[in-house]
Structure formats: C-alpha cells, structure tokens
N, C-alpha and C positions, 0 to 999 in steps of 0.2 A: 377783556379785562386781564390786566398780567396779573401772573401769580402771587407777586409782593400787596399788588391792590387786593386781588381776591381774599387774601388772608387779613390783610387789615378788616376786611368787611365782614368775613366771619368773626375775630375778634371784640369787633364792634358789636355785633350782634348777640354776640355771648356773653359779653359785661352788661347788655342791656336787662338781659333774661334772667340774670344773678344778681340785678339791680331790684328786678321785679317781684323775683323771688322772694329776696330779703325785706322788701318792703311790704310783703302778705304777712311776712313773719312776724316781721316784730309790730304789726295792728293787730294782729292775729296773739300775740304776746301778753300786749295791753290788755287785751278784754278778758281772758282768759287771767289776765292778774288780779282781776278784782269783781269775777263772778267764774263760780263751776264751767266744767265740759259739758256740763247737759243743758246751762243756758244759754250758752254761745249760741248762735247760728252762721253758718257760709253764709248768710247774708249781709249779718254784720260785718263779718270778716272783709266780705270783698268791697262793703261803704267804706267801711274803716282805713282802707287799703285804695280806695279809690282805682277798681280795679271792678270788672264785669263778673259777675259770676265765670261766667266764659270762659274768664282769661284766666281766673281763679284755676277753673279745672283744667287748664292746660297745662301746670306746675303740679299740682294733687288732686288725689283722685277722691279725697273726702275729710270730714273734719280731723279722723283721727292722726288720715296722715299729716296735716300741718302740724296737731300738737303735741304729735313726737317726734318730729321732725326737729319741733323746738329743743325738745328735751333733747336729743342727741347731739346739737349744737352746742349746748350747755355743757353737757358731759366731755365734749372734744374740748373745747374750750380749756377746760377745767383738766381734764389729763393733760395736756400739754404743758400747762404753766406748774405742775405738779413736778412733771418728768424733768422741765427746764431749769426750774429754782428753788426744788425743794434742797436743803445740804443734805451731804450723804453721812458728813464727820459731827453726826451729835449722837447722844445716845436713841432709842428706839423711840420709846415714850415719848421724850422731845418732840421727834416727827411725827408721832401719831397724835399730839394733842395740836400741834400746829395746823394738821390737816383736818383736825375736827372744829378746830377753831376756823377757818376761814370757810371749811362748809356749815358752821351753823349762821356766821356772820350772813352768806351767801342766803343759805335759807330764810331766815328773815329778811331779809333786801330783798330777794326777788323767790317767794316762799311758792312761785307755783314750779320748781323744780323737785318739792317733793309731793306736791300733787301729781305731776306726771310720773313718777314714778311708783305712788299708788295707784295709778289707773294702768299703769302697767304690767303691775301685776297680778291685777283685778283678771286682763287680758290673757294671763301666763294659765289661770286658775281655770279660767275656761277652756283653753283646750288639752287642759287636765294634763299638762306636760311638766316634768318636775325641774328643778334649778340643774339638777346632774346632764337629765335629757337636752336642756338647752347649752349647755358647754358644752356637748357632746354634738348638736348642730353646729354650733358656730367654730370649732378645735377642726369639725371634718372641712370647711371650707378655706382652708390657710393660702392657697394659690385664690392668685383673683377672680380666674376663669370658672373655678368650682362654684366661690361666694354666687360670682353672678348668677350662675346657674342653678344654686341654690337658691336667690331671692325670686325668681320666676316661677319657681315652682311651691314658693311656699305662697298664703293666703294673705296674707299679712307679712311684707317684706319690711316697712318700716317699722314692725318690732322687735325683727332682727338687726336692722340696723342698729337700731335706741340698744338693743341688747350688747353687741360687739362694743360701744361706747362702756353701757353700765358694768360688762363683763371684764374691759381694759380696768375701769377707777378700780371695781374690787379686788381685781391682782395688784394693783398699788397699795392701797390699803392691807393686803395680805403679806405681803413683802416687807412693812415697816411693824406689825406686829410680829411677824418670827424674828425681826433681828432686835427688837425688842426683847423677844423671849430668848433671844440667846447671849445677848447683852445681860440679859439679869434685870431689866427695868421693868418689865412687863411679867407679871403673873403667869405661872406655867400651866395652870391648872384646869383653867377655861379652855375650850375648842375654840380654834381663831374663829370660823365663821360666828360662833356664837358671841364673843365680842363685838365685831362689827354687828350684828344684829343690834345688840342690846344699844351699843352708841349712835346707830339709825332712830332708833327707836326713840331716844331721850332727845334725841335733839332735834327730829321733826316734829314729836310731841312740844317740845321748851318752843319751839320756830310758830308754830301755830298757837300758841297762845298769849304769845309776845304780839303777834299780829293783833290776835282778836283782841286783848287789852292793854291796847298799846296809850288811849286816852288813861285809863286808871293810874296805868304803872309812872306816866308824867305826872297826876294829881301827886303822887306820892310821892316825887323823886327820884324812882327805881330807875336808872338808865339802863340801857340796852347793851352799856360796857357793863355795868355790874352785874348785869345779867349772865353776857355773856362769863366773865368769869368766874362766876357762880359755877355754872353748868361744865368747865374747863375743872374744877376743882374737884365735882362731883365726879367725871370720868378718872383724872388721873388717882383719885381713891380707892374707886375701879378696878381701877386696871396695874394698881398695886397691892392691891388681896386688904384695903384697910376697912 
C-alpha cells in the first residue's frame, strides 16, 4: 500500500470512529433528556445507538463518561460562538444579559446541560476538592504534554475535561462583568463570582420549571419569550443595585 493510500485508509477509519462516537452521544443525549442519570442504563444507551455494548466500551469506559462527555461538547460548543460573535463595542451589561439570555434560552431547549452540570458538582463535592483546588489542577497543565499527563493520572479524567470547558465559559463570564463594573453598568459592590452564582442559580431554577410547567404556562398564555424576559429584566435589576 503507498503512503497516499495508507493515509486515506487511516483517515477513513477515523471519520468512521468519530461517526460512532457522535452517534452514542447524541442517543445517549436523547434519553438522558427526558429521564435522570440514575435511570439511564449502557443498555439503553448502546439500543438506542444501535451499537453493541462492546463497541459501546471501546469509545467510554462507563455511563458517566458519555454524560460528560456531552456536557463538555456543550460547553466548547457554546465558548466558541461566545469568543466568535459576541461584540466587544457595547456596554458590559449589554454583554452580560445577552449571554444570560441565550443560556437561559439554551437551558430550556435542551435543560439537561444544567443537569450535568449539577451532577458535576455533586462529583467535585465528593472528592472534597474546592473550585480554588481545581483551577489550581487545570492552570498547572497549560502545555499539552502535562494536561495529558495529568488526565492519566487523575481518577476521573472526563471531569477534567468537562472542567477546563466549564473553567474557559466562567473566565468569559468573568471578563464581561469587570468591564461592566468598570464601564459603570454593572454594580460594584457584589463579588464577581457571587453574581454569576446568583444568575446560575435563577436561571436553572426559572429553566426547570418552565420545563416542568410547560402544559400550564400554554393553558395561560404565558410564552417562553415573556418568560424569558421576565427573568432578563429581573437580572439586569440585579445587577444594577435596583
């Protein structure tokens, strides 16, 4: 075999397996969108996926790594089109409600990204390591050779992954409330983390019950735009000391 053919044939082979991948994921997505992590099973997963248990574990090595797997797809996903299109020439506020606005929009559309995200840190809780400790693993791996080297040695590497994702959105997020606060849009007087906190907090709370009454809120009229800026209205009140 010449070398131009041998590389097509690894090529070939490698869109097959990232073909396969992606096809666990997103049956693996589905089900996981409309029942908990603790009712899932690899079973369904690999029906669903049309795919052997087998062949299942030859991409992950167990439930949890597919469904954070998902989540950090989610999260790259989402920093990229953040970094690409968000404008730099508005005031801060602007940017900080535009970006709360399309992750609340996101979280109700597809509300199991802030499920993963609390079973994430259900995972962080257990091995008793704090948010500081974990910037402090992922800051020490900045060359690639370390990171790898890092994820082999630690227990659980797909938390570090999901993490380096959740660790990038939060420096975005951090970044558009100090030029907020130095713009003058944005209240000086809260701790930035404590902001994001509080707007995590409202809006996967407002995200989960928009799901779960989502029949009522049609009986009434309520739309899921009026909703949405409801909850837009109630942050930038927020997040201007009113």
């Amino acid at each position: 075999m010449t070398p131009k053919k041998d590389q097509k044939t690894k090529n070939l082979r490698y869109r097959k397996k990232e073909r396969t991948k992606q096809n666990i994921l997103t049956a693996a997505e589905k089900l996981f969108s409309k029942r908990s992590f603790e009712e899932v099973s690899l079973e369904e997963i690999a029906e669903s996926a049309f795919v052997s248990r087998t062949t299942l574990y030859n991409y992950f090595q167990n439930k949890d790594a597919i469904y954070f797997e998902i989540g950090r797809q989610m999260f790259e996903t989402t920093n990229d089109r953040i970094e690409q299109n968000y404008p730099n020439d508005i005031p801060g506020i602007d940017q900080f409600l535009q970006l709360a606005k399309s992750a609340f929009i996101s979280g109700v559309e597809k509300g199991i990204i802030f499920d993963i995200m609390r079973e994430f840190f259900k995972r962080v809780q257990l091995h008793n390591v704090t948010i500081k400790k974990w910037y402090d693993i992922i800051d020490a791996g900045t060359e690639k050779k370390e990171f790898k080297k890092l994820l082999k040695n630690f227990e659980e590497p797909y938390l570090i992954e999901l993490y380096v994702q959740l660790k990038r959105n939060t420096d975005l997020w951090m970044k558009v409330i100090r030029k907020g606060k130095s713009d003058g849009t944005i209240r000086k007087d809260l701790d930035d983390v404590h902001i994001a906190q509080f707007v995590y907090m409202l809006m996967s709370g407002m995200a989960d019950e928009v799901k779960l009454r989502s029949a009522v809120l049609d009986r009434i009229g309520f739309t899921q735009e009026e909703i949405t800026e409801h909850i837009m209205n109630l942050i930038e009140a927020f997040l201007k000391g009113k």
